[in-house]
C-alpha positions as MATLAB code, in Angstrom:
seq = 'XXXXXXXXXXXXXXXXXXXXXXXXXXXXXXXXXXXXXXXXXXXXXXXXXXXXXXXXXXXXXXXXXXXXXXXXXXXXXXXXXXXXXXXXXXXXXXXXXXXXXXXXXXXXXXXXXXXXXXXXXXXXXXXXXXXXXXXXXXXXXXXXXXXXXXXXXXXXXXXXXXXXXXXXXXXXXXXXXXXXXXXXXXXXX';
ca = [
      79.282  -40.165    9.800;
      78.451  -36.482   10.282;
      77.299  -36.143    7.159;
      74.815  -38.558    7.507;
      73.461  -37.551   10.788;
      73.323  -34.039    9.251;
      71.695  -35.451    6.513;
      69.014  -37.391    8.638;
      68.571  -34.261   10.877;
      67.954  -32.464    7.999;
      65.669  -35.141    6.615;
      63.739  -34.989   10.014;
      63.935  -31.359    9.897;
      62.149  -31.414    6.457;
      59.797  -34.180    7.409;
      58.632  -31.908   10.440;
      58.085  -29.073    8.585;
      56.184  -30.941    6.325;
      54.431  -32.081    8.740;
      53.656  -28.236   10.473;
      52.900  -27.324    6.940;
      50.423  -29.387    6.407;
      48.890  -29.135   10.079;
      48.582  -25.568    9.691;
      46.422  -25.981    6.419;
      44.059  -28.476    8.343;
      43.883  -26.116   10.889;
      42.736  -23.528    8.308;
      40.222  -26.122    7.658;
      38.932  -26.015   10.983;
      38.177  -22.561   10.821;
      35.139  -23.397    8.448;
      32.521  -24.112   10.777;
      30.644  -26.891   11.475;
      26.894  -26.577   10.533;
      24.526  -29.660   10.735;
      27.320  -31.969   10.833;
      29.236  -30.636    7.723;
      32.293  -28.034    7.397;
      30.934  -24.294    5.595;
      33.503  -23.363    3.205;
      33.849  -20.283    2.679;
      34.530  -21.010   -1.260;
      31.102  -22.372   -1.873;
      28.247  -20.704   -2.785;
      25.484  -20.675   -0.307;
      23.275  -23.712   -1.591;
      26.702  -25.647   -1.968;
      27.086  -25.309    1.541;
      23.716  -26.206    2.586;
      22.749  -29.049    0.639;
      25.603  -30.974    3.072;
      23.822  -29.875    6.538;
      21.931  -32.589    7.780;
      19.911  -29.898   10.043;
      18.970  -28.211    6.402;
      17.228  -30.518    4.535;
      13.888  -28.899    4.689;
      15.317  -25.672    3.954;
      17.201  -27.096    1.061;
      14.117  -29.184   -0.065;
      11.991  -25.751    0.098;
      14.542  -23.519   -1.713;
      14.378  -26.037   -4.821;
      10.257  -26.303   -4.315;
      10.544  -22.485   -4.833;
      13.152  -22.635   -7.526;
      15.738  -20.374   -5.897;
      18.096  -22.642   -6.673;
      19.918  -20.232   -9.125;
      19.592  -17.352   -7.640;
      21.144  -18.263   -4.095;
      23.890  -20.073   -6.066;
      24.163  -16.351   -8.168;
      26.685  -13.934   -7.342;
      24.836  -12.328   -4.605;
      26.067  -10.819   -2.017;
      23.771  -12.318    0.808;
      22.583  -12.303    3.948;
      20.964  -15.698    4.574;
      19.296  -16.537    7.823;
      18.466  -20.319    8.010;
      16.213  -22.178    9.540;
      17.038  -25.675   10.904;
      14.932  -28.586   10.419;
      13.912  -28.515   14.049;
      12.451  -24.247   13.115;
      10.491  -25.930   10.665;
       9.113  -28.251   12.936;
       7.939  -26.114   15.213;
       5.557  -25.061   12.293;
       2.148  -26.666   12.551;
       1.625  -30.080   11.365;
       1.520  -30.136    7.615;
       2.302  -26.373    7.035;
       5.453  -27.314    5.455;
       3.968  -30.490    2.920;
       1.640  -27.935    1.968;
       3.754  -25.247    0.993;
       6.139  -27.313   -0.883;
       3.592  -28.275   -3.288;
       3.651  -26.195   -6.739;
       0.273  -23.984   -6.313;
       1.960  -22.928   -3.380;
       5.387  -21.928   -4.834;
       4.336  -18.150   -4.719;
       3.661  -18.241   -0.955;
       6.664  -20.322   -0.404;
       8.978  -17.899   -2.718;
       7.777  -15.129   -0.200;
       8.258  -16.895    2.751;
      12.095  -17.810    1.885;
      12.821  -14.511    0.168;
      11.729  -13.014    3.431;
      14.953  -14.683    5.557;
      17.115  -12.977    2.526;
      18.963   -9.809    2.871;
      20.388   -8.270   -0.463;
      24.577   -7.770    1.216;
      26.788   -9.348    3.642;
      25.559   -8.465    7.571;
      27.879  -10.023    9.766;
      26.773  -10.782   13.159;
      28.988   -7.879   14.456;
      27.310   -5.513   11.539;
      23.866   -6.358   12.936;
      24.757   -5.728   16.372;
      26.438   -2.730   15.520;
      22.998   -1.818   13.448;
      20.982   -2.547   16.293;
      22.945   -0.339   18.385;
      22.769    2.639   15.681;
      19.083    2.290   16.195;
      19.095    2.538   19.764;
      18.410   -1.078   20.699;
      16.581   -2.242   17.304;
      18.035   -1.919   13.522;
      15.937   -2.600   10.435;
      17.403   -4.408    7.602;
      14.452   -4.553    4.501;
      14.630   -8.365    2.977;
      14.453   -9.416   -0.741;
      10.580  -10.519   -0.476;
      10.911   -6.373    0.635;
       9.342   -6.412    4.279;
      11.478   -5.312    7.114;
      12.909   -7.569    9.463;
      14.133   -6.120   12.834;
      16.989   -6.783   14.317;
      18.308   -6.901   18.375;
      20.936   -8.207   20.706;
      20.699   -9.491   23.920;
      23.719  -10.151   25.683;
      25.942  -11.738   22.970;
      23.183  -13.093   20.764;
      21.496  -11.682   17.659;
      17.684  -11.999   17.564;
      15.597  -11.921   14.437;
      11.895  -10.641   14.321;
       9.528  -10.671   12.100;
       6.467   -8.508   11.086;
       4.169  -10.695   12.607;
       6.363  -10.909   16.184;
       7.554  -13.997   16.053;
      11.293  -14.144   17.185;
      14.706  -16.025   15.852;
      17.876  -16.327   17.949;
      20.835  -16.180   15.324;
      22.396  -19.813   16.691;
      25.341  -20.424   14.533;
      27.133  -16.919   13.357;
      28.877  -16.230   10.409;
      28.587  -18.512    7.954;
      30.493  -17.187    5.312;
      30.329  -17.948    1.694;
      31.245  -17.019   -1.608;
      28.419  -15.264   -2.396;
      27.708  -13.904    1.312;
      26.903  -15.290    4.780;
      24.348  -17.427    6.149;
      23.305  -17.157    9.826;
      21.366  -20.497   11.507;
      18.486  -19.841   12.995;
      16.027  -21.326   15.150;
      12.493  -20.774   13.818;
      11.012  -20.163   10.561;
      10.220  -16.022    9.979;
       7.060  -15.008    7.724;
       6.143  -11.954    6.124;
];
């Protein structure tokens, strides 16, 4: 009789660690954040990630008008801010139709290239870059304009040569191929 409460102790024992085991693995899970409704894992390349936020779609929709497809599913390392669907809205009416279309793919390449850093900035490596610059750091983008970079408080603000400013709403995204920050409204060069 011993035995076999030692063996269903045991059994229990097992079947609880099990159970731990696998409960610390979801919780590694959670750690990938949420963005637009879907968890960023950190294993997936940038556009693998996106394509599964619902608050993306345009961006995603825009990157393949552009053909950047490839490259933001290369090796990278990145620095991605992102603008929601809602940036893009904020656009005026039709600005985004009209860029999507092919003679536009130039302008629209320029535009997206422009919210691309070459490297991975984490939030707390712009911060500490905007500190090093007394208040404002300059990080130069792919499309090869500057885009300046601020904090107030605890939040990360994103401006662009023609003054319009981003707050940085969702941190660290990171990916295989570098880290995405969401933002909320659309930068141009």
């Amino acid at each position: 009789m011993l035995t076999l409460n030692t063996g269903r102790r045991t059994a229990k024992a097992l079947a609880l660690t099990l159970a731990l085991g696998l409960g610390a693995s979801g919780a590694a899970y959670a750690k990938n954040p949420m963005v637009g409704g879907a968890p960023m894992y950190a294993q997936k390349t940038i556009v693998e990630n996106a394509v599964n936020s619902k608050d993306h779609t345009t961006l995603v929709a825009a990157v393949k008008a552009a053909g950047l497809v490839d490259t933001l599913n290369g090796p990278g390392p990145f620095t991605v801010f992102a603008p929601t669907n809602a940036a893009f809205a904020k656009l005026p009416p039709g600005t985004v139709e009209n860029l999507v279309q092919p003679q536009n793919k130039a302008t629209l390449t320029k535009i997206l290239t422009y919210h691309v850093v070459p490297g991975v900035y984490t939030a707390k490596d712009l911060m500490a870059l905007a500190k090093k610059g007394g208040g404002q750091g300059v990080l130069t983008t792919v499309e090869g304009e500057p885009l300046a970079v601020e904090v107030q408080g605890k939040k990360v603000l994103v401006t662009d040569q023609k003054g319009n400013t981003a707050t940085v709403t969702i941190p660290n995204v990171m990916q295989s191929n570098g880290v995405i920050h969401v933002i909320n409204a659309v930068l141009m060069p």
